[in-house]
N, C-alpha and C positions, 0 to 999 in steps of 0.2 A: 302069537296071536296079535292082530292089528290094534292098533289104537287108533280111539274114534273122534273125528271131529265135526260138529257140529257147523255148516255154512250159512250163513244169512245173507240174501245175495237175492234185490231183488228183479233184476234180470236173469233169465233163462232160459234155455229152449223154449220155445223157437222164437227168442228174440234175434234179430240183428244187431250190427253195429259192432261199436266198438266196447261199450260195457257189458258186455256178454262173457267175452273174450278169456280177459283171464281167469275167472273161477271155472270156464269150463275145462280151459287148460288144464290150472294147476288139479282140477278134479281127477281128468285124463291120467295124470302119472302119480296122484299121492301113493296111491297101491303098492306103485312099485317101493316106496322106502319106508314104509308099514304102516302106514293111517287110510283109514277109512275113512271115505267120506259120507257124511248124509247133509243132503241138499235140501232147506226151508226156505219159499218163495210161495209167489201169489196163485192164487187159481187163476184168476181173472185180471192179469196187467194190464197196463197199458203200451205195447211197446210201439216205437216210431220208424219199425221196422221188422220184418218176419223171414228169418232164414234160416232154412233148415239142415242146412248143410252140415250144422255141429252135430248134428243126431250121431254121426257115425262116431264120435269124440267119445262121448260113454257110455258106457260099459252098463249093459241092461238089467242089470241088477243093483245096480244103485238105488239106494232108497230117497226117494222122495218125498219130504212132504208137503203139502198144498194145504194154504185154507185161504178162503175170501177174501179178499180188499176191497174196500169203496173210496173210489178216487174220484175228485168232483169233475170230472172233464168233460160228463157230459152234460152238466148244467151251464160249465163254460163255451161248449159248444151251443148250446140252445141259446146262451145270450148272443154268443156271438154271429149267427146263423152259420154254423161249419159243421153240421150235422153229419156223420158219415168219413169226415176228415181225421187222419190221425196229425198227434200232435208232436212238434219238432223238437229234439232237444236242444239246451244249447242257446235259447235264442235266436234260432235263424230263420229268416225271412224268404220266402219265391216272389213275395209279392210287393210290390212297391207303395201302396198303398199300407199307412200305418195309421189308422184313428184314435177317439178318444178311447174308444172300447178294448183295444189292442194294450194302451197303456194304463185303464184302468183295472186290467185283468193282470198286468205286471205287476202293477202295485198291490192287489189283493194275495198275487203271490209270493211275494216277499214279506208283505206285513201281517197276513194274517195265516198263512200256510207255515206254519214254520216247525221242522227244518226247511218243510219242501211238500208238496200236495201228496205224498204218501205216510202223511203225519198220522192218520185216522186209521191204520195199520197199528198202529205200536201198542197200544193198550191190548186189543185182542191177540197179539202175538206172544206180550210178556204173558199172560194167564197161558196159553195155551202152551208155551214153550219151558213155560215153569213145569206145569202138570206132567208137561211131557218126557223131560229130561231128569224129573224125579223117579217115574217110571222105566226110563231109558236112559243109564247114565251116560255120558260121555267123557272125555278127558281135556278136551278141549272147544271152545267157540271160537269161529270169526264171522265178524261183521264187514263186509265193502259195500264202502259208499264213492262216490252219493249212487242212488240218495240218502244222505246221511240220518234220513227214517232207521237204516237199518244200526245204525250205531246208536240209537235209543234203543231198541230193540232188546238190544245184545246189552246194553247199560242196565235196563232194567231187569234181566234174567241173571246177572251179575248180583245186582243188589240182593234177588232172593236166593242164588245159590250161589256165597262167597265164593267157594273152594272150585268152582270151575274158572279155568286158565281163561282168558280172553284177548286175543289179537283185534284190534278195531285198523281193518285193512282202509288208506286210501288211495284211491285210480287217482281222488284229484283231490286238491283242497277245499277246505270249506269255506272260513270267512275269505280266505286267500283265492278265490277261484275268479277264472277270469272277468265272469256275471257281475258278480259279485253288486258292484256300483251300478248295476241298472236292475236291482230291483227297487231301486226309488224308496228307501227302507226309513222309516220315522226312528230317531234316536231310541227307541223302547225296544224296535222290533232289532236295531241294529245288536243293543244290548243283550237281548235274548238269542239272538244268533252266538251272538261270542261268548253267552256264559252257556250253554249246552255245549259248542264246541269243548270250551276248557273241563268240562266236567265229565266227556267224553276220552279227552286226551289223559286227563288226570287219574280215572278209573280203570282206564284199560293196563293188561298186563305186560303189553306190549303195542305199542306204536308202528307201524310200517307204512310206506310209502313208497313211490316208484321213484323218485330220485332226489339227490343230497338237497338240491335248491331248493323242493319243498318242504324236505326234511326239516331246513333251518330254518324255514318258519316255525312249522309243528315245536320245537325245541325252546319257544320262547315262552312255551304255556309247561313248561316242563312235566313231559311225560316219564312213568318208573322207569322206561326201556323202549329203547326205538334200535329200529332194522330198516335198514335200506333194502328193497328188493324189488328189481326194477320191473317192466314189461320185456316180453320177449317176442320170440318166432317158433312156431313149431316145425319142427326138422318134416315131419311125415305131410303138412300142408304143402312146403316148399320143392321136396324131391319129386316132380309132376312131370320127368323128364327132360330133354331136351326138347327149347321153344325157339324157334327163329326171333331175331330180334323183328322191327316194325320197318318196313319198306320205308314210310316217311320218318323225320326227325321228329319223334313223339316226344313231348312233354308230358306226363301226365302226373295227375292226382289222385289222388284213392281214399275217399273217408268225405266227410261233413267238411264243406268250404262255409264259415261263417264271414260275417265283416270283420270281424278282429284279426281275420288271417289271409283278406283280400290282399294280394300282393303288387301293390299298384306299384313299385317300382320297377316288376317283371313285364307286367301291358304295357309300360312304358317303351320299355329297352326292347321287346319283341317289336314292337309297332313300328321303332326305328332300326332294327335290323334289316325289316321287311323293307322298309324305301332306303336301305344304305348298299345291301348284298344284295347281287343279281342272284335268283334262283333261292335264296331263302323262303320268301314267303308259299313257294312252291312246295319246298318241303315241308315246312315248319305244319306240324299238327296239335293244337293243345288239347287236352283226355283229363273231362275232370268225371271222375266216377264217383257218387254220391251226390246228397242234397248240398245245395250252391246256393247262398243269399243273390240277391237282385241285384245287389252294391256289387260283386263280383264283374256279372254281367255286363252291367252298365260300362264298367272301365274297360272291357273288353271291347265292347262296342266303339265307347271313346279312343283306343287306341287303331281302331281299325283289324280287328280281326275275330271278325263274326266269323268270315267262311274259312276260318282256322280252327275254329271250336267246334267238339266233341261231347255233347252232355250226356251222359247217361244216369239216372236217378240214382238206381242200386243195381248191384250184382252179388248174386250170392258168393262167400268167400272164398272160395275155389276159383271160378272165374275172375273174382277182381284179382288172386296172385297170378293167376298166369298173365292177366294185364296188366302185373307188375313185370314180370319176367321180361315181357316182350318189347315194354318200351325202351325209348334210346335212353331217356332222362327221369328221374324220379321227381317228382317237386315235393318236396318236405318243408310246409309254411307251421311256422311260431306264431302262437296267437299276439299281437301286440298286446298286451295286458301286463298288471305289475307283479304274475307270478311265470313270466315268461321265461325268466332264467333257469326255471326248474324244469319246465313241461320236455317230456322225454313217454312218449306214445309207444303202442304195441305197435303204430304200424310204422314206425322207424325202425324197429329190429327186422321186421318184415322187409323194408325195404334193402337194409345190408345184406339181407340173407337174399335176397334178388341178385346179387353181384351185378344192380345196375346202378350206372352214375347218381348219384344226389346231389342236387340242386337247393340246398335249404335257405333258407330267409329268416331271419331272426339277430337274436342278441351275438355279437360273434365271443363273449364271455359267458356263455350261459353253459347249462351241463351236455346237450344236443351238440353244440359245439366243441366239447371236450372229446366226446364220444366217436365226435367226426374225424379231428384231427385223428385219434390214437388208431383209428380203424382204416384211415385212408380212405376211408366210401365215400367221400365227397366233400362238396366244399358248402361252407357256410357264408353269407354277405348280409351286413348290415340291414335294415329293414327300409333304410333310406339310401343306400350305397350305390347308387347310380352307375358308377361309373364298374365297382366289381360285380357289381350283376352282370354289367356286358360283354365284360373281360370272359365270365364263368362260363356266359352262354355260347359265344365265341370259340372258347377252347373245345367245348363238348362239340359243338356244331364242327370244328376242321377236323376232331378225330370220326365224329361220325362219317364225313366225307372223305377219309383216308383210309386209317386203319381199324376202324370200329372203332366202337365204348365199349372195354371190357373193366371189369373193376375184382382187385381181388380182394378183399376184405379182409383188415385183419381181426382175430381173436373175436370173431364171430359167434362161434362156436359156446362160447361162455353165456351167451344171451339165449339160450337154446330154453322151452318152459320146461322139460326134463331135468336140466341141469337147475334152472330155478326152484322147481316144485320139492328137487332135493334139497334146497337151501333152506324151502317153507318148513320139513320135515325135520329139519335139524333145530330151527327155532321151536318149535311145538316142544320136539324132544327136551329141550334146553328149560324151556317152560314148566314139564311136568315133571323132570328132575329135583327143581326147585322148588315144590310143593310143600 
């Protein structure tokens, strides 16, 4: 007989993006290593993106439950005249224009939304999820944030049912998260952020996080038990055939380009490749697929290569992996922020599992670059490192004009969310062993 777990997750079908991602995964295969999932989310989200391509992920009897959330977005839309417009995550910008209204809706979001504008969620979830799971036992919770609403959630269903197990999953960190410093936060409100973190970290029964470098944060608030458990790739997204590689030398990106992860050491080194090497700029295609801040653009422009650039908004996650598959070079940018040594994304596993070159930008001590070396999928360069960016780009560009870019990845296989979701199964198990 399966054991049951209870998800709090509030992305879902048919959100987009990249915070979808792993609880649909890890829902996809818990079956196979005997828990049962039931999914709790919003009737009425907000997401900054709609794709439905997960649909076919699970398994049509999965129980879901829905009840209403009132999120103020659309009274920030009405101040802000954006009526009709959905909203970015992330902090990122299309538009170049920033006013006072822009940063005093920052500031109300930091100081008075707090965790995060799905704060008005959590009181009618804990009553309805208490009733509910009285009614309906389970043997386990988790909570993934952000938004880390939902690790209140799960905090306060905790307090009225000790004896249920509780994991408090995170994609990303909280006070630690790259925003972090631009919500413009008054000493009180900063205060309240880190003492709901620690009270979160300190009640749960287990800690998780996708890799070591954010881990050692989370460990300074010490939590009972913590699990590393990274982001992955799904094998069944990936096997789409055989793809021809890209006629031109494709550069591309796949995911949300904010400013923190604008890579203006790469517009650099490209802009002077194009007036160094005959026949480069002829090739050279750059493919950013997703939402792009303005600041991207800009440098793109300033380096000279508008009529190199590829922008597509979104594609649904099937089409963006075969436009993984197909290009020469993968670009894999590190947010510049102070928890960059940690950040290790679903669409890096994605990207290995492409067996196409990577191109990353970032800390070259961080855990992305550990991951890099040990797998051989590509190289990593300093965030200001001028001179092996051009080395990097060079190398790729003479195998692409000889012998191809093939890459074989090592120990790939291990980041598989099959092989994860059995890792989640065995922590659950370990958890209600010790009841």
């Amino acid at each position: 007989m399966s054991k049951k777990v209870l998800i709090i997750s509030y992305y879902w079908i048919p959100s987009g993006g990249a915070g979808v991602q792993r609880w649909v995964k890890f829902t996809k295969y818990l079956r196979n290593f005997g828990w049962e999932p039931i999914i709790y989310t919003p009737e009425n989200p907000e997401y900054p993106s709609i794709d439905h391509s997960f649909e076919k992920d699970i398994p049509s009897d999965i129980e879901i439950i829905k009840t209403p959330i009132w999120e103020p977005y659309n009274v920030y839309r009405t101040i802000m005249g954006k009526k009709g417009e959905s909203i970015n995550a992330g902090f990122i910008s299309e538009n170049k224009k920033s006013g006072w209204k822009d940063k005093l809706s920052i500031w109300i979001r930091g100081n008075f939304l707090i965790p995060d504008p799905r704060r008005f969620w959590i009181k009618p979830s804990v009553r309805f999820l208490v009733d509910y799971l009285q009614k309906n036992p389970v043997d386990a919770i988790i909570s993934t944030g952000p938004p880390h609403s939902m690790h209140l959630i799960a905090l306060g269903v905790k307090k009225a049912l000790p004896n249920v197990k509780w994991v408090a999953d995170f994609r990303d960190p909280w006070t630690n998260i790259d925003f972090y410093n631009e919500l413009n936060l008054t000493c009180l409100a900063d205060s309240i952020h880190h003492r709901l973190e620690r009270k979160v970290v300190q009640n749960t029964d287990c800690l998780v996080t996708v890799s070591q470098g954010w881990m050692n944060g989370f460990l300074k608030l010490n939590p009972k038990r913590n699990q590393v458990i990274t982001n992955g790739y799904d094998e069944s997204d990936i096997q789409l055939g055989h793809i021809e590689p890209d006629r031109l030398f494709t550069i591309s990106h796949i995911g949300t380009l904010n400013a923190a992860r604008n890579p203006a050491v790469l517009w650099k080194v490209l802009g002077e490749l194009c007036q160094e090497i005959s026949g480069f700029r002829a090739d050279l295609q750059i493919q950013l697929i997703g939402k792009v801040d303005f600041t991207v653009l800009v440098l793109i422009k300033q380096a000279g290569l508008e009529n190199q650039l590829s922008k597509i908004d979104y594609l649904p996650h099937k089409e963006a992996i075969e436009k993984q598959q197909s290009s020469q070079v993968l670009l894999l940018l590190i947010n510049q922020s102070q928890n960059a040594n940690g950040i290790l994304t679903g669409k890096f596993y994605e990207y290995m599992a492409s067996h196409r070159p990577i191109l990353a930008i970032g800390p070259t001590d961080g855990d992305a670059a550990a991951v890099l070396t040990a797998s051989k999928a590509g190289t990593m360069v300093g965030f200001e490192d001028t001179e092996r960016t051009k080395e990097a780009v060079l190398e790729y560009y003479k195998l692409y004009k000889t012998t191809g870019l093939v890459i074989d990845a090592n120990s790939v296989d291990r980041y598989s969310r099959k092989n994860l979701a059995s890792q989640y199964a065995g922590l659950l198990n370990e958890l209600i062993k010790s009841h």
